[in-house]
C-alpha positions in Angstrom: 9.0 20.2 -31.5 6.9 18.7 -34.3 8.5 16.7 -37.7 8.3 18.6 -40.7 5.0 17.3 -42.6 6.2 16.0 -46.2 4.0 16.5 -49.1 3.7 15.4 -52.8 3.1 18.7 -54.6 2.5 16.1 -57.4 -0.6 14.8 -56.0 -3.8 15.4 -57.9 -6.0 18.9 -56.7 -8.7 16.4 -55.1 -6.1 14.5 -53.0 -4.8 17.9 -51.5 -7.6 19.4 -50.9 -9.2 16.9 -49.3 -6.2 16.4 -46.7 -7.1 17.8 -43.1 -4.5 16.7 -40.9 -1.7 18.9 -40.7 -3.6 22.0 -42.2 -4.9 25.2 -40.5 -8.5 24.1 -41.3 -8.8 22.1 -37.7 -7.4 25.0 -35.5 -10.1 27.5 -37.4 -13.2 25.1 -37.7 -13.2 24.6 -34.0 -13.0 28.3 -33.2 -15.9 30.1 -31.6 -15.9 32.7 -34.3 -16.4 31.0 -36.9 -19.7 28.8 -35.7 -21.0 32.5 -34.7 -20.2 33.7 -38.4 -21.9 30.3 -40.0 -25.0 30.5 -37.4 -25.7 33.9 -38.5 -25.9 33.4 -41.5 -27.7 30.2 -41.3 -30.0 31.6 -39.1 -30.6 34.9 -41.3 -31.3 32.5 -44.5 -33.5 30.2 -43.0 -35.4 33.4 -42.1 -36.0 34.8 -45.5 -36.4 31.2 -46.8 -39.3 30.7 -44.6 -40.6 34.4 -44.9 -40.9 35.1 -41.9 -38.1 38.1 -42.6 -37.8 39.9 -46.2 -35.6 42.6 -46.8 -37.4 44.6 -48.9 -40.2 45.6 -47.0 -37.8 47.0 -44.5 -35.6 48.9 -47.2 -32.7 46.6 -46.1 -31.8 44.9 -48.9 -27.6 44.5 -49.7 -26.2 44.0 -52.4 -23.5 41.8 -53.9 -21.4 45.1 -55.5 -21.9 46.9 -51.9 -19.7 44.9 -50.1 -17.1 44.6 -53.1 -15.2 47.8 -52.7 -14.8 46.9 -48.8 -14.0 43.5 -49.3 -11.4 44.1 -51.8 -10.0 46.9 -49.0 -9.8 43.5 -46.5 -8.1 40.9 -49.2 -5.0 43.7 -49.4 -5.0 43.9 -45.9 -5.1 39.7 -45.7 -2.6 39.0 -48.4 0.0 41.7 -47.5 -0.4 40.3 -44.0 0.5 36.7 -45.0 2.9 37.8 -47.5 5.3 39.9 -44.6 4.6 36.7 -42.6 6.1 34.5 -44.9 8.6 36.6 -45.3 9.9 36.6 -41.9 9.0 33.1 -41.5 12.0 32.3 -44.1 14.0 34.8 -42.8 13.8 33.0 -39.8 14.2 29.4 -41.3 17.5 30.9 -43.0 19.3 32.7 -39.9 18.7 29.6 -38.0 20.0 27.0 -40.5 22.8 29.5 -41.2 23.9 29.2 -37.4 23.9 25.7 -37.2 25.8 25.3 -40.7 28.5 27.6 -39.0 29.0 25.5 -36.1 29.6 22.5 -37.8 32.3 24.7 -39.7 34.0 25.5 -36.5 34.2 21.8 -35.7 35.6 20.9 -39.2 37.8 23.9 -38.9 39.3 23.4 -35.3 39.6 19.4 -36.5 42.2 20.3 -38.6 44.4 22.8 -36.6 44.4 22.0 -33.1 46.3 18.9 -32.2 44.9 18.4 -29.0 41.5 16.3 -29.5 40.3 16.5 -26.2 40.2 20.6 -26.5 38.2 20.5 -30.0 35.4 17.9 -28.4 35.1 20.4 -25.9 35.2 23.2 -27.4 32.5 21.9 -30.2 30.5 20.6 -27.5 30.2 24.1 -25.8 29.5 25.5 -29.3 26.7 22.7 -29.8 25.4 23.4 -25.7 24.7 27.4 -26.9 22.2 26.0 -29.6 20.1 24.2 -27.3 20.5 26.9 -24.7 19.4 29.1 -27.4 16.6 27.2 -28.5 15.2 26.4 -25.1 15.4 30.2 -23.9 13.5 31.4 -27.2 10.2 28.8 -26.0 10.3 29.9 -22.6 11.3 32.8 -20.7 13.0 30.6 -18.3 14.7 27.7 -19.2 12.7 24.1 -17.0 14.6 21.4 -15.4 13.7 19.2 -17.9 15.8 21.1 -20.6 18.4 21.5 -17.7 18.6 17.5 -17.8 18.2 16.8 -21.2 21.8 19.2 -21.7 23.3 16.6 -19.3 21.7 13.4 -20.6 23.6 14.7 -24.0 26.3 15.4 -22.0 26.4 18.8 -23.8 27.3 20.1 -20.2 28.7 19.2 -17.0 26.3 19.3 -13.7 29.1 22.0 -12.5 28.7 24.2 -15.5 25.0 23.8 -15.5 24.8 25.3 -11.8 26.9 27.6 -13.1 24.2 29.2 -16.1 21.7 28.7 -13.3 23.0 31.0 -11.0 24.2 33.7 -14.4 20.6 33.1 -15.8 18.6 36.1 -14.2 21.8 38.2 -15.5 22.0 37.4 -19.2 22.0 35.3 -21.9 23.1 32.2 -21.5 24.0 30.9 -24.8 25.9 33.6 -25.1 28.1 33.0 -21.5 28.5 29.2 -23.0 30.4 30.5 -26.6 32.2 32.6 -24.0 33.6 29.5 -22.5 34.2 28.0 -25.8 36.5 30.8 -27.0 38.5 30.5 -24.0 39.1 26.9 -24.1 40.3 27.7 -27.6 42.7 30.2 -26.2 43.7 27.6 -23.7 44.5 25.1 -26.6 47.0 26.9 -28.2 50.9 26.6 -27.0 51.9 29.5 -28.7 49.0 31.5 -29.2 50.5 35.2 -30.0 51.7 33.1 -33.5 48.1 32.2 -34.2 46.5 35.4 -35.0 44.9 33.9 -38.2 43.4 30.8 -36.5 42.4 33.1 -33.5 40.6 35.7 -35.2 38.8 33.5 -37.8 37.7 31.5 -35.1 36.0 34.6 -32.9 34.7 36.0 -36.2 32.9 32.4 -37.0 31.4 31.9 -33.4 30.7 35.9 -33.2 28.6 35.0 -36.5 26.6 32.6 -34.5 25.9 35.4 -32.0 24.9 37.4 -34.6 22.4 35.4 -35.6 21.1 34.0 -32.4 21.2 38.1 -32.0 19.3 38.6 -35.2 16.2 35.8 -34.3 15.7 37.2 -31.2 15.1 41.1 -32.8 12.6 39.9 -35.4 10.4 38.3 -32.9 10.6 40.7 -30.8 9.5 43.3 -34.0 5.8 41.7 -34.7 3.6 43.6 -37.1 2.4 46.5 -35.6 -0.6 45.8 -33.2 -2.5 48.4 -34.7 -2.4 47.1 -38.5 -3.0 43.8 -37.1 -6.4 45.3 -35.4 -7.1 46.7 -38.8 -7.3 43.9 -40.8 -9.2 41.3 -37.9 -11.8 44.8 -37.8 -12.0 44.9 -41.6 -12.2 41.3 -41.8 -14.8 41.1 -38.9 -17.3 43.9 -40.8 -16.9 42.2 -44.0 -17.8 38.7 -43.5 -20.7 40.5 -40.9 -22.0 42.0 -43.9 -21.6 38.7 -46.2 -23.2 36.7 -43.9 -26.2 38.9 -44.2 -25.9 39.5 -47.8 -25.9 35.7 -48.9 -28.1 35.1 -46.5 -30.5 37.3 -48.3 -30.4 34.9 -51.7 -33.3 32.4 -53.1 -30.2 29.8 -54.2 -29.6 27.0 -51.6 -25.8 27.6 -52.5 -25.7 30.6 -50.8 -24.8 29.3 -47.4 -22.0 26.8 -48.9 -20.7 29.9 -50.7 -20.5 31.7 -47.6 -18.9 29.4 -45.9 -16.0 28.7 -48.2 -15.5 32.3 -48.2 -15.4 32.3 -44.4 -13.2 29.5 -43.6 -10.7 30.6 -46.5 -10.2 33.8 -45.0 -10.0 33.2 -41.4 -7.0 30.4 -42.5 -5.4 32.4 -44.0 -5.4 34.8 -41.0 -4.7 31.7 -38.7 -1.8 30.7 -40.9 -0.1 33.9 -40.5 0.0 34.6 -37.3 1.7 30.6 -37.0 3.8 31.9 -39.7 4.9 35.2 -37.4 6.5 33.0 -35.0 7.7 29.3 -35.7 9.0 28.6 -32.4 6.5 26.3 -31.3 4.2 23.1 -31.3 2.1 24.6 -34.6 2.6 22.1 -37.8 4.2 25.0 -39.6 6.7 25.7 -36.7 10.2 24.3 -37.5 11.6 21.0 -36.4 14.2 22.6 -34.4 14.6 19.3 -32.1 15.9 17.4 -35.7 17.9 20.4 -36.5 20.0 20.0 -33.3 19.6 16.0 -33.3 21.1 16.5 -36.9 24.0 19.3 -35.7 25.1 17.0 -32.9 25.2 13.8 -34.8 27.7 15.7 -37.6 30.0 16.8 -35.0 30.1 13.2 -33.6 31.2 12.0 -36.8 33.3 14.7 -37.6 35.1 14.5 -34.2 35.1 10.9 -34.2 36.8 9.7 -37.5 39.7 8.6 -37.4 41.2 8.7 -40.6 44.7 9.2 -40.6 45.9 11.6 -43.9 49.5 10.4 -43.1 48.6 6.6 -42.9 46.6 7.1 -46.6 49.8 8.9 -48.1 52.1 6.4 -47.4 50.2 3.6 -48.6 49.8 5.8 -52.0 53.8 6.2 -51.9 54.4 2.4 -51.5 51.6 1.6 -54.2 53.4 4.4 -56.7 56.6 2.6 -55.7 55.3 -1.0 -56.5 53.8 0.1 -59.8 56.8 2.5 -61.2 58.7 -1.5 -60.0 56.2 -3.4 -62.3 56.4 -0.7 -65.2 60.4 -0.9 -65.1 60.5 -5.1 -65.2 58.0 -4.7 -67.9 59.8 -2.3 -70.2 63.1 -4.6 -68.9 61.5 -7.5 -69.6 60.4 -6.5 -73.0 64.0 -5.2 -74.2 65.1 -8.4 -73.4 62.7 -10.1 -75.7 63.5 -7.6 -78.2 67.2 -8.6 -78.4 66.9 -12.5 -78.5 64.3 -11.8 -81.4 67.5 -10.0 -83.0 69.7 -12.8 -82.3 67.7 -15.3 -83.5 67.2 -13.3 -87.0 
């Protein structure tokens, strides 16, 4: 999964602009489509320039305010396309950190009610497990060896449990079976569990939350735009920048071709961009850094699990430091009585 590229939005408008890597411009200036687009209209000004073609004695001169009502028809279609990407892209970014915040709320949660230690590592560590299972099942449709291993290298799982979702793979979803197994450890935790009906039922709630949202990621990919609106706008955008290559091609100013392009290239990114921004579950710069996100979930549980503060131990020292200083005060205010008294006795 790729880092998250930081940016200075206070950088000057030239030092932006200019910046290439990490931007959409690569992925669009090496498309087929967009040399075609350029050599057309390269090809149709050098034409006119040399005179070999002229418009007007074939009646097929365009104008600029043609093309306007058309175009205008396309930059709706563009910008409410990026705009319901975006949308779901944050959506998306929200649901997922959501998820992750709630399983480091279990692990706080279960820290501080279940005694036994060796239950809460494994129960957190199943919750934890079901994040990379979900992760790894949303990038491929089947899950490789290679993730299968990396869940034991973090010793997330055990070899027996991973044979286990193996063999249930073809039969559901498997970060689903492995909060499953996490719930009925928690059961299994509990001496007198019929007395726990609080603990019990916020803990389903909180992991059923994290199904909910694993739930809720996998619906909204699976709900693109519709294909047809989608063919729509690439049709309408196709026509239009057809018809501006011949228009600017058709004009005496050697800007015309820079113009074109800029108008080209800003419109096919911002196509580009949306359809990276329709599913960030990926190797695109804008896709999220899951692989920190879990690195980042998994090193807080650690810590959490792993502190060993002792509340007790702190309160006590407290007591005996409230008993030595209430000492002090008294053999102060004793102390000063006393000098009090001989002051008296010597008047």
């Amino acid at each position: 999964m790729p880092s998250r590229f930081q940016y200075d939005p206070t950088a000057g408008i030239l030092v932006t602009a200019l910046t290439v890597t990490n931007t959409i411009v690569p992925t669009v200036v090496f498309k087929t489509e967009f040399w075609a687009l350029s050599g057309i209209n390269m090809c149709l000004f050098s034409l006119y320039k040399l005179g070999i073609f002229d418009p007007d004695d074939f009646n097929l001169e365009l104008p600029w305010g043609l093309t306007s009502t058309t175009g205008g028809l396309m930059t709706f279609f563009v910008v409410f396309y990026n705009s319901h990407c975006f949308s779901r892209y944050m959506h998306l970014y929200q649901v997922c950190r959501g998820m992750l915040g709630q399983v480091l709320e279990i692990v706080s949660n279960l820290k501080g009610r279940i005694s036994s230690q060796c239950h809460v590592r494994r129960i957190s560590r199943y919750l934890i497990a079901s994040c990379f299972v979900f992760f790894f099942e949303l990038s491929e449709a089947e899950m490789s060896e290679g993730e299968w291993k990396q869940l034991l290298k973090y010793k997330l799982l055990e070899p027996h449990e991973v044979e286990q979702l193996k063999r249930l793979h073809p039969l559901g979803v498997l970060s689903f079976h492995v909060q499953q197994w996490a719930l009925e450890v928690s059961m299994d935790s509990l001496p007198n569990i019929e007395d726990r009906d609080d603990l019990m039922n916020a803990l389903f709630d909180k992991v059923y939350h994290i199904r909910s949202c694993q739930h809720k990621v996998r619906d909204v990919l699976a709900l693109p735009m519709p294909f047809q609106y989608f063919h729509i706008m690439s049709f309408m955008l196709l026509i239009n920048l057809t018809l501006w290559s011949y228009a600017l091609g058709m004009q005496d100013s050697l800007f015309a071709p820079v113009v074109y392009t800029f108008i080209q290239l800003v419109f096919l990114c911002m196509r580009e961009l949306s359809a990276a921004l329709s599913d960030p579950f990926g190797d695109d710069d804008v896709d999220f850094p899951v692989g920190e996100w879990l690195a980042e979930t998994a090193k807080v549980a650690v810590l959490m699990l792993e502190d060993n503060w002792d509340p007790k131990a702190t309160l006590n020292r407290e007591k005996s430091l409230n008993s030595v200083m209430k000492a002090n005060q008294r053999k102060r205010v004793e102390n000063g009585y006393e000098e009090l008294g001989q002051e008296d006795e010597d008047e």
